[in-house]
N, C-alpha and C positions, 0 to 999 in steps of 0.2 A: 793788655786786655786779652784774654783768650776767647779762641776759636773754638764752635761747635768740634769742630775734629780736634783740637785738642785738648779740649773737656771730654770727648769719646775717648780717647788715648791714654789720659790720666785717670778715666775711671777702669780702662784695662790695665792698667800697671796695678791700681789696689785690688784689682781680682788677684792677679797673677801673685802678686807677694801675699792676701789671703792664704790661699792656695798653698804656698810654700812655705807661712807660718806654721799650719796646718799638718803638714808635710813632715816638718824637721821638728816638731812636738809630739808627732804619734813617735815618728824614731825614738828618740830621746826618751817616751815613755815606754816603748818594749824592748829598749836595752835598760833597763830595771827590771823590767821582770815585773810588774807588778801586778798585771791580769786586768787593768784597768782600764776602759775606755775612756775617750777623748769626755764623751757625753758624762761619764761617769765620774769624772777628774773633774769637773768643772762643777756635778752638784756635791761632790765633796767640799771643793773651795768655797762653794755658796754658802754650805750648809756652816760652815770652819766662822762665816760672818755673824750667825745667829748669835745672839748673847745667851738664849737659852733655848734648847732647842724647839725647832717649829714645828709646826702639823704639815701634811703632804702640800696643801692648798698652799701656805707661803712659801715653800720652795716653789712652786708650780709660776707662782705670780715672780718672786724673784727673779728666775729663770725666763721668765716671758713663755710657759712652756703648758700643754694644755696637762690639767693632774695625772691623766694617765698614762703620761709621759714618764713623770717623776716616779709612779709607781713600779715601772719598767726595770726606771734605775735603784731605785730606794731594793727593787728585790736580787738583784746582781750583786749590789753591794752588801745586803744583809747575807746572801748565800755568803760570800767572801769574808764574813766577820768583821769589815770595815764599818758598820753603824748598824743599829738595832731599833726595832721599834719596841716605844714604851708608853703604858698607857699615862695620860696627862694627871699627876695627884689631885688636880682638884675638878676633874669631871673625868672621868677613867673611860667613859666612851669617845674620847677624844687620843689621838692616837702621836705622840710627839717621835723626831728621828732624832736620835743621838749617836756621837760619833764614837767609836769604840778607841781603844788602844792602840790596836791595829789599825784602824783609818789615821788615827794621829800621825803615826808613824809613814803610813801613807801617804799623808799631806806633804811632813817633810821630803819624800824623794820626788816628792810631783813637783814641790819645788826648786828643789834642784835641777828634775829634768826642764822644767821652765827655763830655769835660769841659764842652763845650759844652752836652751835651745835660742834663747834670746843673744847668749857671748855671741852663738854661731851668724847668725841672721844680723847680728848689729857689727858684726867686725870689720867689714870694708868702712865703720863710719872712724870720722876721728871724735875726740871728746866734744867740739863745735858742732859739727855738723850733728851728734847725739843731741846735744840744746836744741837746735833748730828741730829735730825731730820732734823730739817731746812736747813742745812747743804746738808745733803744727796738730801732732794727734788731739792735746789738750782739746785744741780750739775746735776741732771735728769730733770728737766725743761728745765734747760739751753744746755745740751748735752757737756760742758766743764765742764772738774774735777776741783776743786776749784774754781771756778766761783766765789763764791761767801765767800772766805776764809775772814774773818777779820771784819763780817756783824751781830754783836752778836746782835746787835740792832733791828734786822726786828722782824715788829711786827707778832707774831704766827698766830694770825687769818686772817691775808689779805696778809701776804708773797707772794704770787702767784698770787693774785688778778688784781692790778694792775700792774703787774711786767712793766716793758717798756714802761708806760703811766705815768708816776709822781705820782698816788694816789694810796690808795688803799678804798676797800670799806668795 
């Protein structure tokens, strides 16, 4: 059974490794080079879910993020030529974001720097103790215990990524 102090203690360890996820992902993204923020990198990956591209509002809502958040980013990333807005063909006053070539490409090293940043952060585990993690996150993403019992197969670095959208990134 745990203690108030160690329910306080365990909820500073997931600050702290936040924190440091955080940390060794912006690294990993400005050794690319790619002019991309954290915030920015993540509505690309959102956007990368869409099957065709959305209006500002369903990123907003995806994101859990108010629209003129999205807006913010939607116009960083359009300066940079990583996605453009395009009017919708079948109401033209509607306004869709699509990902360019160059976001694509984008995508791919954001992936890697993910991936990178996850080798880095997961390497003191062994392949068990990696189970047991995935495991554990499954069940705290999801908020049901065993959620996710019998899933030896989820790939380590995008487990969470696309959870509920069919991909990951």
């Amino acid at each position: 059974m745990t203690t108030p102090d160690s329910d306080g203690l365990l909820a500073e360890q997931l600050l702290r490794l936040t924190r440091r996820v955080h940390r060794i992902q912006k690294r990993h993204l400005e050794q690319r080079d790619l002019g991309i923020t954290p915030a920015q990198s993540r509505l690309l990956r959102t956007l990368a879910h869409f099957d065709s591209p959305p209006r500002m509002a369903d990123l907003a809502e995806r994101l859990e993020v108010v629209p003129r958040a999205v807006t913010t980013l939607v116009d960083g990333l359009e300066a940079s030529g990583k996605v453009r807005r395009a009017p919708d063909p079948s109401n033209r006053r509607v306004i869709r974001i699509e990902i360019t070539d160059d976001g694509r490409k984008a995508l791919s090293e954001l992936r890697g720097a993910r991936r990178g940043a996850a080798d880095e952060i997961l390497a003191p585990l062994t392949d068990v103790e990696r189970g047991v993690l995935r495991a554990l996150l499954d069940t705290l993403v999801d908020g049901v215990p065993g959620a996710h019992e019998g899933h030896e197969g989820h790939d380590v670095h995008g487990a969470h990524e696309g959870h509920g959208h069919g991909r990951s990134c």
